[in-house]
N, C-alpha and C positions, 0 to 999 in steps of 0.2 A: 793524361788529361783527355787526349781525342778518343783513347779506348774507350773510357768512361762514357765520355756523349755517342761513341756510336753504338755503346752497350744499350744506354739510355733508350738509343733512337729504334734498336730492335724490340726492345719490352712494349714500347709505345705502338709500331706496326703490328704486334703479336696481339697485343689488346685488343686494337681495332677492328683486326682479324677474326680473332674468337668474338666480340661483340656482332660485329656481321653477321657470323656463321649463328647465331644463339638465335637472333632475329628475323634470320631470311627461313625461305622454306624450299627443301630440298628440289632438284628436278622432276625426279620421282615422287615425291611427297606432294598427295592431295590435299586442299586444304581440310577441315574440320565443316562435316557441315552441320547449318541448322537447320533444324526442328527433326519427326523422324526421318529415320532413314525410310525409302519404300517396302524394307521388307518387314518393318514393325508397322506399319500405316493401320494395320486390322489391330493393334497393341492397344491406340491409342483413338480406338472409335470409342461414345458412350454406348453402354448397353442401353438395350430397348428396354424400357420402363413396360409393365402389365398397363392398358386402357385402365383408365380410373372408370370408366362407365360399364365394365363389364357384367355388376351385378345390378345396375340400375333399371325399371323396368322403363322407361324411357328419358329422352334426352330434352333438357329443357335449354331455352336459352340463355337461360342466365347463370345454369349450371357449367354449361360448355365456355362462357366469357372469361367462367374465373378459374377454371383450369386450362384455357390456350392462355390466362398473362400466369399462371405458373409455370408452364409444362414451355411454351414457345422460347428457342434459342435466340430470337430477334431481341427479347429486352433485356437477357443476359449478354449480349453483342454491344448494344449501346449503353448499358450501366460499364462494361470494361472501356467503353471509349473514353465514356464523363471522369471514370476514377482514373484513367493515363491522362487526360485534360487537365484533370485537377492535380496530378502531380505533378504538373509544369510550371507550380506555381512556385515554390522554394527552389526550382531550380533556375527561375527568372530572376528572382530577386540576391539570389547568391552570388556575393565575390567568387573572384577568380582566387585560384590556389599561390599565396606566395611562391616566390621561385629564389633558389639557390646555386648558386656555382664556383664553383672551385679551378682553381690554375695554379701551376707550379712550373718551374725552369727545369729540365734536365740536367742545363748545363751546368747550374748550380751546384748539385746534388755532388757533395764530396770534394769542391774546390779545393787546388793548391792553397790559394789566396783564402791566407786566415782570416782579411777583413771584408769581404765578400761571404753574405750569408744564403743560405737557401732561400729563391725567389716562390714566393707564391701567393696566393689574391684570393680570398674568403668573401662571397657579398648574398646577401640577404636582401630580395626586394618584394614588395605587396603592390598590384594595381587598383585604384581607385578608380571609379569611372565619376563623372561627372556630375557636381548632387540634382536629382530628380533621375537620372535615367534608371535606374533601380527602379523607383516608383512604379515608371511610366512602364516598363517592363512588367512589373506585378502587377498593375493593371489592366494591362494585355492579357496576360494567364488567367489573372481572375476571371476577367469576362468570358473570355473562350469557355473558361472550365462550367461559369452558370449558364451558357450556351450549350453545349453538351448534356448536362444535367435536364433539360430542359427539352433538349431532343428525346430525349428519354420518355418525358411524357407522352410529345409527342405519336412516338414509336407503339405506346400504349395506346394512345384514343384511336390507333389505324388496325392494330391488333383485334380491339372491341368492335370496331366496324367493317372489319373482315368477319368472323367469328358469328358476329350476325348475317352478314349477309351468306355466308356459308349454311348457319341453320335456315334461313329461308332456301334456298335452293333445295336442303333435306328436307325440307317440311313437304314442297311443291311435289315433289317427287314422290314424296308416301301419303302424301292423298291423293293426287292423282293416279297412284297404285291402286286405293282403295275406292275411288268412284271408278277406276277401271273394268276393278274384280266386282262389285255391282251392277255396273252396266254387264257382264258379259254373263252372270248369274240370269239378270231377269232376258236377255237374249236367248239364253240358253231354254227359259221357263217358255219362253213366247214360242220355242222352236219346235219345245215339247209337244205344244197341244196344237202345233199347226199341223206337226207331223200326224196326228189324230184325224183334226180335222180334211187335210188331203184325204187319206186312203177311205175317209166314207161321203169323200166327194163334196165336203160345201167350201172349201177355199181351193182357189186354181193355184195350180204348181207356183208361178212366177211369186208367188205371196210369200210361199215357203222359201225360194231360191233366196228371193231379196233378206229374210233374216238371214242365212247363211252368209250372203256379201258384207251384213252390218258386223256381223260376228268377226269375220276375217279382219276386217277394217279394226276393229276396237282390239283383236291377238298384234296387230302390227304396232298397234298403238303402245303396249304392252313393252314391247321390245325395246320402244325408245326410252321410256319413261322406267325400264331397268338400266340402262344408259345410263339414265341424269339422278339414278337413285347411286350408282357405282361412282360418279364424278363426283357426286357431292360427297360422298362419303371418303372418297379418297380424300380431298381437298379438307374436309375437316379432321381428319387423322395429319393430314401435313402442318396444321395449324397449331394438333396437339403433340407436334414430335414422333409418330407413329408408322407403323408400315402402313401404308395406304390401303389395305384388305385386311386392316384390322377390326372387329366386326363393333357396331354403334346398337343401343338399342333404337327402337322406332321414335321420329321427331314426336314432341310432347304437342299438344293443341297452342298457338301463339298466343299468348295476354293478350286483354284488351288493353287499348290502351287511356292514357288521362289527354285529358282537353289540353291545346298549346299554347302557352301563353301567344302574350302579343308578340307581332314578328319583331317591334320596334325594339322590343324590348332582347331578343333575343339576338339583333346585330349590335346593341349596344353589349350584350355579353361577351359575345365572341370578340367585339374591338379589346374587351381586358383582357381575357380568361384564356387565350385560343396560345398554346407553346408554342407554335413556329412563330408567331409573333411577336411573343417575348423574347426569343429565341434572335430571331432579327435583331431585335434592339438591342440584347447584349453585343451581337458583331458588329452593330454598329459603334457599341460603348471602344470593343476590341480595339477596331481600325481608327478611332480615334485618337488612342493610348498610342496606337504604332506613329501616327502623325504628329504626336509632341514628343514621342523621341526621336523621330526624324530631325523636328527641327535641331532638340538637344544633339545631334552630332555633328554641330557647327563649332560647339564646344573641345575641347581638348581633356582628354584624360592623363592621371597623375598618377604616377610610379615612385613613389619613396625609398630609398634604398641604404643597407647599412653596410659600405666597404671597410675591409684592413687587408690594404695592399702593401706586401713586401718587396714590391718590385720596383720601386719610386726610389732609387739608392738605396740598395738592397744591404748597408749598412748599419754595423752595431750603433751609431751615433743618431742615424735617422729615425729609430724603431718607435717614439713620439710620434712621428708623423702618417703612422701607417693606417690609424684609425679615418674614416670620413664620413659622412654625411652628404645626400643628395638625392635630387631628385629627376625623375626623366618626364618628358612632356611632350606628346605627340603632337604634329601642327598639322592642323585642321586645314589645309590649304587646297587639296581638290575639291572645288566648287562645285564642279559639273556634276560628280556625283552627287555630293548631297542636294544639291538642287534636283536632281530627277529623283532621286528619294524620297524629295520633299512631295516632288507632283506626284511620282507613285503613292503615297499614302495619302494626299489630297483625291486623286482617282476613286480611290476605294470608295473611300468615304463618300461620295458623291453615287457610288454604285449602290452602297450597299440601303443608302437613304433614297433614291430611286426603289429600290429593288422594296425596301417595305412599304411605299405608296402603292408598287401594283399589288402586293401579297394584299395588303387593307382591302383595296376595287375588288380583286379577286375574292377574298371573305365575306365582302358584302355581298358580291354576285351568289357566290355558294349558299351563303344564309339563306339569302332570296328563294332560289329557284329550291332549295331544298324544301321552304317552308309552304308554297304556293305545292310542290309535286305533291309534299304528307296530307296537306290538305285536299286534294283531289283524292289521293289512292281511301283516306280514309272514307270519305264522303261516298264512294264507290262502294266501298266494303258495305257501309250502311242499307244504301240503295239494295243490292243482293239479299241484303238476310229481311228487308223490311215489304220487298217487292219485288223482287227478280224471282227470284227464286220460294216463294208463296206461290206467285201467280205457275209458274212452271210446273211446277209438284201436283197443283190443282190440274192442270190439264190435261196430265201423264193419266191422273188418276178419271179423269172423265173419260180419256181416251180409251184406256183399259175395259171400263165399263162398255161402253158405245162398241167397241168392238167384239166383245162377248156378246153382245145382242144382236151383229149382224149389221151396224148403222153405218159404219167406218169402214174401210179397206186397211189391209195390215199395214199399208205405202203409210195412211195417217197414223200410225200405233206408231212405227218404226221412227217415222219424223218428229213425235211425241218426246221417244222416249232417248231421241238421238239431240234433240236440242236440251231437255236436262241430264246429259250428260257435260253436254259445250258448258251449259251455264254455272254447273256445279266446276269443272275446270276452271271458268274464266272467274270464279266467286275464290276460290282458290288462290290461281297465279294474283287477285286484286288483293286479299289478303296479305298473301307473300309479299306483295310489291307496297304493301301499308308500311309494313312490319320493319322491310331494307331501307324505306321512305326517312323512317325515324331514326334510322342508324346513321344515314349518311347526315343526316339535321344533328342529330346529338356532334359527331365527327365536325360538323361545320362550326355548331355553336364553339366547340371544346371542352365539352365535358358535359354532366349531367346539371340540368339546368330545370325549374318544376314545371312540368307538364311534357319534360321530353326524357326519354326512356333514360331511369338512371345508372351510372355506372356502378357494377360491383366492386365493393373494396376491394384491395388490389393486394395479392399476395404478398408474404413476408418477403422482405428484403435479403436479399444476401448481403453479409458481412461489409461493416462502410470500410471504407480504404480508412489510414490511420486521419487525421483529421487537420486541415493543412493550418497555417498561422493567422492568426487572428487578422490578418488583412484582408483575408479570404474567407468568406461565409461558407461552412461545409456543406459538401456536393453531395447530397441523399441519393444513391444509389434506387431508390426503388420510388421518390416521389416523382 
């Protein structure tokens, strides 16, 4: 009999031994790491896709919007956030895994004692949680997940209003190239015939010097403005996933653009239409759902359970008895935590409905001052093509004259033809700063709204996650 139990008792230490050893991980042994290792890291870069604009003879803006929301890693990054959001949602509202366990006596195991049977305990049990926390759980997931989804837009109307404001910086910079190379063509023309006029004596030398200073002046100017033609170009190849010295055709001439509607009208838009403020209100829906299961875990959760214990007089006569029925029930008796659980999710809630009061102020401010700046830049623009820049052209050209005839000194030609240069820039950067005007107002309203620059359709979607339970309205991956 004691051989047997201390046979028993080594098989049971050997088990537990080998189950250790299965489980642990050697002294020596690293764990398994994830994702790659460093010396595959070059494995698992994407190749560089060919510029989609390589054969285009220039670049427009609205060509460049709809390939950075195809080409840009940013709305592939938050479409995998929404669809990992959105799979939180069956795993919120999912039971726990039954559980099973098994016991038996050693000692038992081959007794002298014919009426002493093998001791052992069979039981099957399932936890229930409390009814509504399931719910209030799946309504946490849902919201989160249409919060994400919704970032997504978001992440979209910041794309298009980058993307613009990038081809404004390339536009500014290749006309400014081009009133550069202008200006320094008819410098160069005025140089020619001054040099003429010096050497048979009717302009004194200083006349001549002073184009050569304008000249140097307008080469320095040259330098910078390949500067901000390389910056921009770099910055819109990052926008479109590219090596930054990927080469762009020339920016396309800017649209004009359509009259804006009323501003009134246009902060009543954005109070609907605008994703981070949908966006808010779904985490508000969120931290709500967290705060009525907070309260539900004053509640106690249920364990049903189906035992057949042989170990209750482990006898041929008992064996009736060994079937049971029961259930387990946990008591809900620390207060203190759920009561601070309770104010933590009271907190929230209180933060998160703050927090969209000032995003509102803040939207309206944005609309505001966006609506009031497009209105200035464009009013500017007008001013230049209707009278800046008439009046200017006119005077270069009188100037011209009057100085071929001896009327003028070159100092007036040069100062002529050095303020329609300034003005044809400053008609330029007012243009430019029209054009970003209306990107940041489209970005403030939320989206394309009539009379403010509309959004391009928005590339195909990649593949939706599988589609979650009818509790859960499906999370569009690419709306």
């Amino acid at each position: 009999m004691n051989t047997i139990k201390q046979s028993c008792a080594r098989f049971g230490l050997v088990l537990l031994g080998a189950s250790a050893v299965a489980w642990s991980v050697s002294p020596g042994q690293e764990p398994a790491q994830c994702g790659p290792s460093p010396t595959s890291w070059n494995a698992v870069q994407p190749a560089v896709a060919p510029s989609p604009f390589a054969a285009a003879p220039e670049l427009s803006p609205e060509a460049l919007v709809t390939e950075v929301l195809a080409r840009n890693p940013t709305l592939t990054e938050m479409t995998a956030a929404a669809q990992a959001a959105a799979a939180r949602y069956p795993q919120a509202i999912s039971l726990e895994d039954p559980m099973f366990g098994a016991t038996f006596g050693p000692g038992t195991i081959a007794t002298v004692d014919r009426v002493v049977e093998f001791a052992s305990r069979l039981e099957i049990s399932h936890k229930y949680p409390w009814p509504g926390k399931r719910r209030l759980r799946g309504e946490n997931a849902a919201a989160d997940a249409r919060a994400a989804d919704l970032d997504v837009d978001d992440a979209r109307l910041q794309l298009i209003e980058n993307a613009r404001d990038a081809f404004a910086d390339y536009y500014l910079a290749g006309r400014g190239l081009a009133v550069n190379q202008e200006a320094l063509d008819i410098l160069r023309s005025i140089q020619s015939n001054q040099e003429t006029l010096f050497k048979t004596g009717k302009i004194p030398e200083p006349d001549l010097l002073q184009t050569g200073v304008q000249i140097g002046r307008e080469r320095q100017r040259r330098l910078t403005l390949e500067r901000m033609l390389d910056v921009a170009r770099a910055r819109i190849n990052a926008l479109l996933d590219l090596p930054p010295d990927s080469p762009l055709p020339p920016p396309a001439p800017i649209p004009s653009a359509a009259a804006l509607p009323d501003e009134q009208a246009l902060r009543a838009a954005a109070l609907t239409q605008r994703p981070d403020l949908k966006a808010l209100a779904e985490r508000i829906a969120a931290e709500q759902a967290a705060l009525g299961l907070a309260h539900k875990e004053y509640y106690p959760d249920f364990e049903p359970f189906f035992m057949y214990d042989r170990f209750m007089g482990n006898v041929s006569d008992n064996r009736d008895l060994a079937a049971m029925l029961g259930v387990r029930v946990n008591l809900p008796i620390r207060l203190a935590r759920r009561d601070a659980a309770v104010q933590e999710a009271e907190a929230r809630v209180n933060q998160r409905v703050a927090e969209l009061r000032r995003l509102t102020d803040d939207v309206n401010l944005a609309v505001d001052q966006a609506y009031k700046e497009t209105v200035e830049s464009e009013k500017m623009v007008r001013l230049y093509e209707e009278s800046i820049l008439p009046d200017v052209e006119l005077n270069v050209k009188s100037s011209q004259t009057s100085y071929t005839t001896g009327k003028i000194p070159a100092v007036t030609l040069l100062d002529a033809e050095r303020n329609l240069i300034d003005l044809r820039d400053s008609y330029y950067q007012a243009t430019a700063d029209a054009f970003r005007r209306r990107a940041a107002l489209e970005r403030a309203v939320g989206g394309s709204r009539d009379g403010v620059t509309p959004s391009p359709a928005p590339p195909s979607a990649p593949p939706a996650p599988p589609s979650p339970p009818a509790h859960l309205p499906p999370v569009s991956p690419g709306s």
